[in-house]
N, C-alpha and C positions, 0 to 999 in steps of 0.2 A: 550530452552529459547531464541537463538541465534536469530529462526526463528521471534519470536513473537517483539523481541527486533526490528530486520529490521521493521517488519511490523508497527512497531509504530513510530519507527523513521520515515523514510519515509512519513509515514500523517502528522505526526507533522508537519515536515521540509514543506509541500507543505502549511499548514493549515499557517505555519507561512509565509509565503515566500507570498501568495497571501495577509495577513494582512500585511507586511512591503508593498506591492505596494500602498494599499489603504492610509494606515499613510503618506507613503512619497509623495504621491501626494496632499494629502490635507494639507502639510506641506508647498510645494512648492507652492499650490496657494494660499497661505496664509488665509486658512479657517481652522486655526486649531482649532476653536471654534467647528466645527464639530466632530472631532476627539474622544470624549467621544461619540457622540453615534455611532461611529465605533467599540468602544471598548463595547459596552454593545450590539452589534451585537455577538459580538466574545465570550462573556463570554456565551450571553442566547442560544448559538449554543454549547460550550464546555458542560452544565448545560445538553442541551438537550439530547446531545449523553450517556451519563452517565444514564438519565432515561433511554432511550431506551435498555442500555446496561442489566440495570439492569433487565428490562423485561422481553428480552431475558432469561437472568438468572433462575428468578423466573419461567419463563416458562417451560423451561427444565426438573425444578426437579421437576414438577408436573408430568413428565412422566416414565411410566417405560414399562422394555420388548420389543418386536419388535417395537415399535411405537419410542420408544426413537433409537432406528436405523436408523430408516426412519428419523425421525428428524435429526439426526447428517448426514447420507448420505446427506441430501436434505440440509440442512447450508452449508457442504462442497463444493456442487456443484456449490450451489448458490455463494459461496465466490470465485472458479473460475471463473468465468462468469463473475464478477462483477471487481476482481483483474485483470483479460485480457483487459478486456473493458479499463480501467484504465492506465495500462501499455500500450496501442499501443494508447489512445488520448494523455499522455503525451509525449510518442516520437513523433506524430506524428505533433502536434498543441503546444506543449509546449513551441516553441520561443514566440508564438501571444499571452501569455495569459499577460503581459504587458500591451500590445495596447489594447487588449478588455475589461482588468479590468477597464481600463483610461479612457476609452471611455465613457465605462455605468457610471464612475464616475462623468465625465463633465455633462452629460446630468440630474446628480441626482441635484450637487451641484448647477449648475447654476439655479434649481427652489428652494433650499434650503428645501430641503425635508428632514428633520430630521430622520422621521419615515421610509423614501425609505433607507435611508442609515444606518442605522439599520436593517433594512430588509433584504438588500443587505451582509451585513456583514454575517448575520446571513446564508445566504441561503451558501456564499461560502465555510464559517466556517465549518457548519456542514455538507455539504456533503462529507469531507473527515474524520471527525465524525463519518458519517456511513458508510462510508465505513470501518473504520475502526472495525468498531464492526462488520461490516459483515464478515471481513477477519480473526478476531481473535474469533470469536467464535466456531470453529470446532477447536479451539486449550483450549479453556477456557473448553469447556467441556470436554477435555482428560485431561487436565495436569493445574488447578487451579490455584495452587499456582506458578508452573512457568511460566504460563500465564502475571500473575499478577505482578510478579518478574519482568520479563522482558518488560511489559508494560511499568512498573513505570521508568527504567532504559535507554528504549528508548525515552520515554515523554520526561526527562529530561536531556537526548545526545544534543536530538534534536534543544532543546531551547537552551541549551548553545551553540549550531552548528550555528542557526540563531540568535544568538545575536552576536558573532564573525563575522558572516559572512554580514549579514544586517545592523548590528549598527553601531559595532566598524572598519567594511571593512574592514575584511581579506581578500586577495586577494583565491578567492577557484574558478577553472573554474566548476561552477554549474554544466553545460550540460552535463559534463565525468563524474561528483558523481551521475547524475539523470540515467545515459548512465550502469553505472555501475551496480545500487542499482536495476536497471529493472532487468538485466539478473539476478542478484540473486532472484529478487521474480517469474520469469518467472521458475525457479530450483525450486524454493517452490511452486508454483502454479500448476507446474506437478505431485509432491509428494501429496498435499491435491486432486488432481484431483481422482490420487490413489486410497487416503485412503476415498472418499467420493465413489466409484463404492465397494468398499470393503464392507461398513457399507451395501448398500442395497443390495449385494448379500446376507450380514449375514441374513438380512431382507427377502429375498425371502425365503431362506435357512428354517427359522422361521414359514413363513405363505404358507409353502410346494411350493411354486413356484421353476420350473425347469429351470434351465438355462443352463444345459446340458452342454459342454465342457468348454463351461466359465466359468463355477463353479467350475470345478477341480482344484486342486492344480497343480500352473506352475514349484514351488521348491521349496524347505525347506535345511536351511544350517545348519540345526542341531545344531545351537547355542543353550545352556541350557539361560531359562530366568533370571537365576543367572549372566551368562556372563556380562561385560562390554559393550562386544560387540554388544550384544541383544537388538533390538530396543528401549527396554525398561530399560536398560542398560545405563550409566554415558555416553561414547562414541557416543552408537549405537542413543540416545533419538537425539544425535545433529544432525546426519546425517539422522536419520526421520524425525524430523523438516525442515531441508533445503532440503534433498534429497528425499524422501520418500521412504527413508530404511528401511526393515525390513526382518524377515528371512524366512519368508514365506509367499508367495503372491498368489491370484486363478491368473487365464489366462486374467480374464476380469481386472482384476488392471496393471497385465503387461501391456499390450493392449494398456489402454487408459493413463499410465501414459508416455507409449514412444510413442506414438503415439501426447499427446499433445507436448512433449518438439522437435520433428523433427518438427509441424506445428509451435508452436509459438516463436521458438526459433530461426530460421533464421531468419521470419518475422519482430522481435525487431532490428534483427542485422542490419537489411537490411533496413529498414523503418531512424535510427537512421543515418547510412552511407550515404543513399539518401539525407538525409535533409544538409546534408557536402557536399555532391558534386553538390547538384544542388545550394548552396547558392550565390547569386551574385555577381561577378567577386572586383568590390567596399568592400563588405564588409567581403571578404578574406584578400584584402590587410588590411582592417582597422584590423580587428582580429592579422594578421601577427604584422601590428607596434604595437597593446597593447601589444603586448607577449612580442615585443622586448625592447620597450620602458621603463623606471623605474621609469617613470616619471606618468604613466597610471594610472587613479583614479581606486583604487581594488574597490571602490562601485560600479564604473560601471559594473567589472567583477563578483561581488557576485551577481546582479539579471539578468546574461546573461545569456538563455538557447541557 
């Protein structure tokens, strides 16, 4: 549930963090008459993700047998792919996305486009929308109810994290919680990589396809599925969730599950460290006097990446 919990929080907090830029810009240039269809950008994007989500859903239980494999392999994989992409644009581009939201803001409001800026709401809204149903669905199909659990639990982290942190300016240094929340989904992102090359060996395994040494079993710890311990197990469910633990794995899950956390695991580290050492000699020192300063508006620091 822990995993699904990050994964929801985390969209939220971005979903909400990009609407506090568009509100507080249209605040500040005094067109808060616009402001309502900024908000019914945001709601007809939340509205939308929930149909889609639901889809999904209905779609799955129409399937059964080796197909419903294939399907779960191929949602997993796709949910890496799409959670990678994700994690290395926000360490990478994540300081600019201020100046870009502002940007295409000026150029909406200055022609008073109602409908652009509804539009606009909706397009930023829901693309972490779907992303999020992309990332939670090869956990929704295994585990429902804690899926669902932990959605609703992260939803609501999250909004109370960016209303502290947006609204009322609690002083939070963004960039170390975005810095931090990556490498844990970058742990989670290797475990579903796992558990999505696993579902399609099951699938080959099914429709007599040979995969010959990658198909054998790498090890088994002989945990009983009674255990704690057992992936399936109080303990074991949380460390498959973040880690992609379990007690017995073929070659090909080993493979690509260490395989992605050596590739994209320095990459975050190292992408995230670059953007620190190569930032401009000016605004180290500015960074240095907010920190020291007590004087330092925490609003400024709650939308800094």
């Amino acid at each position: 549930m822990f995993g699904q919990f990050l994964l929801a929080f985390r969209e939220t907090l971005e979903a909400a963090f990009v609407t506090s830029i568009i509100l507080a810009y249209l605040a500040r240039t005094e067109r808060r008459t616009l402001i309502r269809y900024a908000w019914r950008g945001v709601y007809l994007a939340v509205l939308t993700s929930l149909i889609f989500g639901a889809f999904i859903w209905f779609l799955y239980g129409g399937l059964s047998g080796p197909v419903k494999m294939l399907f779960e392999g191929t949602a997993a994989l796709l949910a890496v792919m799409v959670l990678s992409s994700m994690i290395y644009w926000m360490a990478s581009k994540g300081r600019r996305i201020k100046t870009d939201v502002e940007k295409r803001l000026k150029e909406i409001v200055t022609r008073e486009a109602t409908l652009t800026l509804t539009f606009f709401s909706f397009i930023v809204v829901f693309r972490e929308g779907l992303e999020s149903v992309l990332f939670l669905t090869p956990f929704l199909l295994e585990d429902f109810t804690g899926t669902l659990v932990g959605v609703l639990l992260g939803v609501a982290s999250s909004l109370t994290f960016a209303y502290v942190t947006f609204v009322a300016g609690m002083k939070i240094n963004i960039r170390r919680f975005f810095y931090t929340t990556s490498i844990l989904l970058v742990l989670l992102a290797g475990g579903l990589a796992g558990y999505g090359v696993h579902e399609l060996a099951e699938y080959s395994e099914e429709t007599n396809v040979d995969l010959g040494w990658l198909g054998e079993q790498a090890y088994n710890l002989g945990i009983p599925e009674g255990s704690p311990l057992h992936h399936k197990g109080v303990a074991g469910s949380v460390l498959a969730v973040m880690f992609g633990y379990t007690v017995e794995a073929e070659w090909i899950r080993v493979i690509v599950h260490v395989a992605y956390l050596v590739i994209a695991l320095p990459m975050v580290i190292w992408v995230y460290r670059k953007r620190t050492d190569t930032k401009p000699i000016h605004q180290k020192r500015e960074a240095a006097h907010d920190h020291s300063s007590p004087e330092t508006s925490s609003k400024d620091h709650s939308v800094r990446l």
